[in-house]
N, C-alpha and C positions, 0 to 999 in steps of 0.2 A: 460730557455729562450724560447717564444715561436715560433713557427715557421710561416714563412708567410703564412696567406688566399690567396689560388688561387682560382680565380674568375671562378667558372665552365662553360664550353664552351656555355650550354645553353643561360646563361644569354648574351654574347655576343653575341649571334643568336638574341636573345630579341632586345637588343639594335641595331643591324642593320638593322631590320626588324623596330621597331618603329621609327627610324631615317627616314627610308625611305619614310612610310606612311604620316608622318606628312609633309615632304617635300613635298610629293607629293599634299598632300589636301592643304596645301597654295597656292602653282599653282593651282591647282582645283580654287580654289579662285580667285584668281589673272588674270587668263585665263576667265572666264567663263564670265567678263565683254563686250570682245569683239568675245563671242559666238551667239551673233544676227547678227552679220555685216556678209552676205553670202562673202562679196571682201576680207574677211582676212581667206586665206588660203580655197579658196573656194571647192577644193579638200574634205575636209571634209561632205561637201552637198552632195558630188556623191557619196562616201564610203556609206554613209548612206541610200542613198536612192538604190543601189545596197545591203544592207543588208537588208534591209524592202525587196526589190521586191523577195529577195531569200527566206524568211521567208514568203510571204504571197503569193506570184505567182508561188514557184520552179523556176525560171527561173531568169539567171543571167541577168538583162539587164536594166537600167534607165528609159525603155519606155514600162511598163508593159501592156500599152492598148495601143499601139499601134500593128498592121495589116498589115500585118503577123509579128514577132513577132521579135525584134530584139535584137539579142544578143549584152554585151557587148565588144566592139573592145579596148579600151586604158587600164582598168584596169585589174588586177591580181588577182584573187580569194580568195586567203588565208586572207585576212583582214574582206571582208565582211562575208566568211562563220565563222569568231569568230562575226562579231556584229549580223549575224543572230540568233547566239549559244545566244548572250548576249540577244537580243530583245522577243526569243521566251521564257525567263523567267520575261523580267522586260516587256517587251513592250517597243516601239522605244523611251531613254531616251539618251540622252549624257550623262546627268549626269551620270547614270547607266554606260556608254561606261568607261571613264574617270574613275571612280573609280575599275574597273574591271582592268583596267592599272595602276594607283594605285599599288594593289597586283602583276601585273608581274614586275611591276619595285623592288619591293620589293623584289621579286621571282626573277629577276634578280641580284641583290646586293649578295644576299647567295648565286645564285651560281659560282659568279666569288670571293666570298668568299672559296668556296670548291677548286676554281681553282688554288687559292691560298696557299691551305691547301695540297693541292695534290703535288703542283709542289717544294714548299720551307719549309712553316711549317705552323699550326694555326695561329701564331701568326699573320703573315705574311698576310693571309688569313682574318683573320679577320679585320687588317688594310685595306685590299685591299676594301671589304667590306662596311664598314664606306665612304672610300674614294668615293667610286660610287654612296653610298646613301647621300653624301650630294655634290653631285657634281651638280648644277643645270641644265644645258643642258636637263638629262635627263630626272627630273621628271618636266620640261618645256613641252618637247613635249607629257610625258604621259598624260597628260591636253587637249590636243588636239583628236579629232578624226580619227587619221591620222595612219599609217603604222609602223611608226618609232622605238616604245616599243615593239612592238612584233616583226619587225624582229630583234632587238638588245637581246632580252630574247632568238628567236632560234639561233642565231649567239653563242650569251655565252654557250648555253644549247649542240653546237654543239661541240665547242672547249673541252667542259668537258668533254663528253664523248668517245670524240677522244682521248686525252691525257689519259684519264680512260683505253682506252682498249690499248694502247702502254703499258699502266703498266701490265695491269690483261690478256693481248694477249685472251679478248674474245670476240668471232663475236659478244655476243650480242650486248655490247658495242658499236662495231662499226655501226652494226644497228641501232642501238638507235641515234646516230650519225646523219648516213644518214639519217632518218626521220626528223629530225630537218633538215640540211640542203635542204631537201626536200621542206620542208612547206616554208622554206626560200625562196627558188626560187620564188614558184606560188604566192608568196607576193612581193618577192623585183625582179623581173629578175635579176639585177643586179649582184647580188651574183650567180649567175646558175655555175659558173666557179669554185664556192671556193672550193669545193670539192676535183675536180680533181685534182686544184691544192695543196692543202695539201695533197691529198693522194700520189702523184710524190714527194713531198717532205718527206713526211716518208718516201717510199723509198729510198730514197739515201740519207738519214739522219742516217736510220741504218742497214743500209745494212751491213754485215760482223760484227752486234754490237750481242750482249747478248740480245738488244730490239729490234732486227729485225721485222718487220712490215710482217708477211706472204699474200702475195696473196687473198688467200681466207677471210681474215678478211675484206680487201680494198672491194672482190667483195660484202661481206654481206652490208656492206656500201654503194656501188652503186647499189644495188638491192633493199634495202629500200625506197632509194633515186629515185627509175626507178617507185618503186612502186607507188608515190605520182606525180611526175612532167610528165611518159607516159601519164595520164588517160585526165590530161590539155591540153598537146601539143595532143592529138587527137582528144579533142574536139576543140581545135583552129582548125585545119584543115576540120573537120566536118563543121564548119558554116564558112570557110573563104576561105579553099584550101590553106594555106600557111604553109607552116613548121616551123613556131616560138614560143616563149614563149610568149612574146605582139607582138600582129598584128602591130600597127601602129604608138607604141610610140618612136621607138629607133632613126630615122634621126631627129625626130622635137626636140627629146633632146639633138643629138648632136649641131643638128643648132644653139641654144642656146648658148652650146658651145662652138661653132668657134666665136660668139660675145661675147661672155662675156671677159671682160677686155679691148676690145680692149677702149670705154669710162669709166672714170671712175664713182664712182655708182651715186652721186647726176644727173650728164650730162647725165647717159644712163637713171634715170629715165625719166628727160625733154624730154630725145630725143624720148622715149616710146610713153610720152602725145601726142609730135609733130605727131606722128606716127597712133593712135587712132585718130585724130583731123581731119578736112574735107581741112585742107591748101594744097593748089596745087600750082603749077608754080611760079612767085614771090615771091605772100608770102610766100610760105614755104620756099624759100631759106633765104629770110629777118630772120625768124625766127630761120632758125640752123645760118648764122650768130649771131645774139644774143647770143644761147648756147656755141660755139666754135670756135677755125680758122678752123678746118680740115672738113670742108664743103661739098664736093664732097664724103668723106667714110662715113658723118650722113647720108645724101641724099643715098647711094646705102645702107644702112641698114634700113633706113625707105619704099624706094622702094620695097627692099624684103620683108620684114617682110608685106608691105603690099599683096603684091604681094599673098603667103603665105593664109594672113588670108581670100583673097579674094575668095580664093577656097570653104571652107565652112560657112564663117560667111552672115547671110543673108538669107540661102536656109529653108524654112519652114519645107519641108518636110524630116520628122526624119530620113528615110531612104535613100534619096538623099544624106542629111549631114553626117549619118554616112560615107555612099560611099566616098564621098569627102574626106574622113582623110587620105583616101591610098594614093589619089591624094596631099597628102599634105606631105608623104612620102614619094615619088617619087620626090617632088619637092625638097624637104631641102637637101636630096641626091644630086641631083644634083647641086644643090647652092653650098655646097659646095665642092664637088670636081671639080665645076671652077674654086674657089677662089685657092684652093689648088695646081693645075694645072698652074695655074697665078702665083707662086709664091711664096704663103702665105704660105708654110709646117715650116719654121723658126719661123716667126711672130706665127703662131697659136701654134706651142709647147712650144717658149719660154710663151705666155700666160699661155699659159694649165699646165707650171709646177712650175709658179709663184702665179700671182693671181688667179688662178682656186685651188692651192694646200692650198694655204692660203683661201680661200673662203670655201673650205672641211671641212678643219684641225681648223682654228682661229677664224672665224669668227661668232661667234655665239655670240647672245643680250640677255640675259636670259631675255628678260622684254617684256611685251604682245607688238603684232606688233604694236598696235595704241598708243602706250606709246612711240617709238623707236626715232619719231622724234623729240620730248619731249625733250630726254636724252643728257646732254652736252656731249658734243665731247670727252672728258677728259676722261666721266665716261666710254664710249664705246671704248677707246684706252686700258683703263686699264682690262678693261673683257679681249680685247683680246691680252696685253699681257702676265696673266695671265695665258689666252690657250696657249700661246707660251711658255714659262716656263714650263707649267706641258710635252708639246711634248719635251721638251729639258730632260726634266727627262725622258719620256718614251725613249728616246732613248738610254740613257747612262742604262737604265732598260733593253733596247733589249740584246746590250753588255754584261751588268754581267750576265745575262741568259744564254749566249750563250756560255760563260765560263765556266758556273756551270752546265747549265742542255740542255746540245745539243737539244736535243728532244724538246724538249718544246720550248726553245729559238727560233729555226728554223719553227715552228708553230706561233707564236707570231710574228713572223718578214713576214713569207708567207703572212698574214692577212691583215697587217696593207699595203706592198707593195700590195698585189692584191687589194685593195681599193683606193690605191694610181690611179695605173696602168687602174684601170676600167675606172674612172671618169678622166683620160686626155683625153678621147674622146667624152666624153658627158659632158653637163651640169651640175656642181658640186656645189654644195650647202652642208652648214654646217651637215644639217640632215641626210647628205646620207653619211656620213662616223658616225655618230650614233651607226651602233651596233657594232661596233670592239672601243667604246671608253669606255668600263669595262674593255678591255681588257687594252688600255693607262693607265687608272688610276691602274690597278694593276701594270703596268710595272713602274709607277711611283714612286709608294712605295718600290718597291723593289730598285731602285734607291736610294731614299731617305734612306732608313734604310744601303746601303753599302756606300756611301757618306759619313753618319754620323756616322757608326757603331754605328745605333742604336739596340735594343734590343725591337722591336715593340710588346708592351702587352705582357710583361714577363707570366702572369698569362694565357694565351687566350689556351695554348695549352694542360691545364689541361679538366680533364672531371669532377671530384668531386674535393670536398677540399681536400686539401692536409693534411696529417696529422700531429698533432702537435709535435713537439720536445722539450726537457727540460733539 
């Protein structure tokens, strides 16, 4: 009789890694339609042109001839200094950007494969794998010029090497670690917290265990990590005098924030237009009547907001306009903690942990933005409940983890709540819970396979064929 062909682990690396790529050059495809339009995702324009000015002036700043010389204030260094890496071999190409993300989404997928491999089994592992490289979300926004794939590659890259050195208890590990969450930071601020807090949670996750987490491991971690994110925060301070990671982005994203939800999305767009639009007195009130009854909270969110943009939109001079951002920080600050003051602390959290959690977690249209309005109602209910199903399995996936493998469970669950947690104060949008969503898709397999007891790629956990029996 003979015995079964197991399928050598190679070939499943093959097949993740092709799975990925081809995913991802369809979007290449698919996206690159509405890569003329500067209004779709215009963020992308200034990545780039902060990669170019770093590549051909040394100097981090959108306004390369401009006198005296001005540095960038809203964005994060770590994205353009890879499209400078990427421009100073192809020359300034998206296409080149995009296909270069491509390979990390690929390079992403194996390693929340490995994540998988480490924490349960190959098989496992390699399921997880598959599941991330045809999950569209991701190889959506690797299509784009935008931040999103690479910080989702150092987020996974981060987690790996964490969980590596709880196993193998070696600093380098855990350095290798911090470096990743390092670059993390001066790319996403966002994330500047995840660290610490994983590192407090190994602590007392095994504390008195066999995998006790030593001290000095944690500080090789925060030392790699001081090593990358000091060199930024001193240079913020050098050109600004302020002690932060971004000068001037954190109150206008919260402000965001506290409005978001309160109309729902077709009414806050109208009410946006109203907003940009030149109607005063009368007619604009004739006009939010038309959009809705609650009249009086359109009207003091259109005032604000104009209020807001009237600080910098308009002033010619690049360096007036920059000035004006702080003043636009100082102002969303105070916006609102009046509202907040007023009353609104209920109203704005029950928002911020409904539809701001759902706008994170659900809410994603894998289909190019200019296509979206296009799409029937149906087709875009069913995406997202789809994302709701796969987070119903990552959760029942948190649970069997944290039954079977403390450690790791208690890292997977830190991640997914500090993303939660980050974005009830600011403006939350589908892309910014992005890189901890390798991490969903693997919790979701692992769901899926204890659900079903299944036996996920019997063959994945071999390395050669197996030999034959008679």
């Amino acid at each position: 009789m003979m015995g079964r062909r197991v399928i050598p682990s190679a070939v499943w690396t093959a097949l993740i890694v092709a799975c990925a790529l081809v995913h991802a050059l369809v979007y290449i495809q698919h996206q690159r339609q509405d890569w003329p339009n500067d209004r779709i995702f215009s963020d992308q324009g200034e990545f780039e042109a902060l990669g170019k000015n770093l590549l051909t002036h040394g100097r981090f700043t959108r306004y390369p001839d401009a006198s005296p010389p001005i540095t960038e204030s809203e964005r994060m260094p770590g994205y353009p200094l890879m499209l400078a890496a990427i421009y100073a071999v192809t020359g300034p190409s998206r296409m080149a950007v995009v296909l270069v993300q491509a390979v990390l989404f690929a390079v992403t997928c194996l390693v929340i494969s490995r994540i998988g491999a480490l924490v349960w089994s190959p098989r496992v592992g390699v399921a997880a794998g598959l599941a991330a490289a045809l999950y569209p979300p991701l190889p959506y926004w690797s299509a784009l010029a935008l931040t999103e794939i690479l910080a989702t590659l150092l987020t996974t890259v981060a987690v790996f090497y964490l969980l590596r050195g709880v196993r193998s208890k070696s600093a380098l590990d855990f350095a290798l670690a911090g470096a990743a969450f390092g670059y993390l930071t001066i790319t996403r601020p966002a994330w500047a917290l995840l660290a610490p807090v994983l590192a407090l949670v190994l602590l007392l996750v095994t504390w008195g265990t066999a995998e006790r987490v030593r001290l000095r491991r944690l500080v090789a971690m925060g030392a790699a990590m001081a090593v990358i994110v000091v060199p930024w925060v001193g240079f913020v301070y050098t050109h600004f005098h302020v002690v932060r990671l971004n000068p001037v982005a954190l109150w206008r994203t919260a402000y965001w924030g506290y409005w978001q939800g309160v109309f729902p999305g077709r009414m806050a767009a109208e009410i946006d237009a109203v907003t940009d639009s030149d109607l005063e007195g009368e007619a604009l009130m004739t006009r939010l009547r038309q959009i809705g009854p609650d009249v009086e909270r359109m009207k003091t969110y259109v005032v604000e907001s104009r209020s807001i943009t009237a600080l910098w939109r308009g002033i010619p001079d690049v360096h007036a306009m920059t000035q004006a951002k702080f003043g636009i920080e100082d102002a969303s600050r105070a916006i609102i903690l009046r509202h907040l003051r007023e009353g609104d602390l209920g109203g704005f959290l029950y928002r911020r942990l409904t539809y701001g959690s759902f706008a994170l977690w659900a809410s994603d249209i894998p289909i190019r933005y200019s296509q979206i309005n296009a799409t029937p109602v149906l087709t875009i209910r069913l995406m997202q409940l789809t994302q709701v199903l796969v987070l119903a399995l990552c959760a029942w996936g948190v649970i069997v983890t944290l039954r079977t493998h403390r450690v790791a469970g208690a890292v997977f669950l830190a991640a997914l709540v500090y993303t939660e947690l980050v974005h009830v104060f600011i403006h939350s949008d589908i892309r910014f819970s992005l890189p901890v969503k390798p991490l969903v898709m693997l919790l979701a397999v692992v769901a899926v396979t204890q659900l079903g007891h299944v036996r996920v790629f019997q063959g994945a956990a071999a390395v050669k064929t197996a030999p034959q029996r008679g």
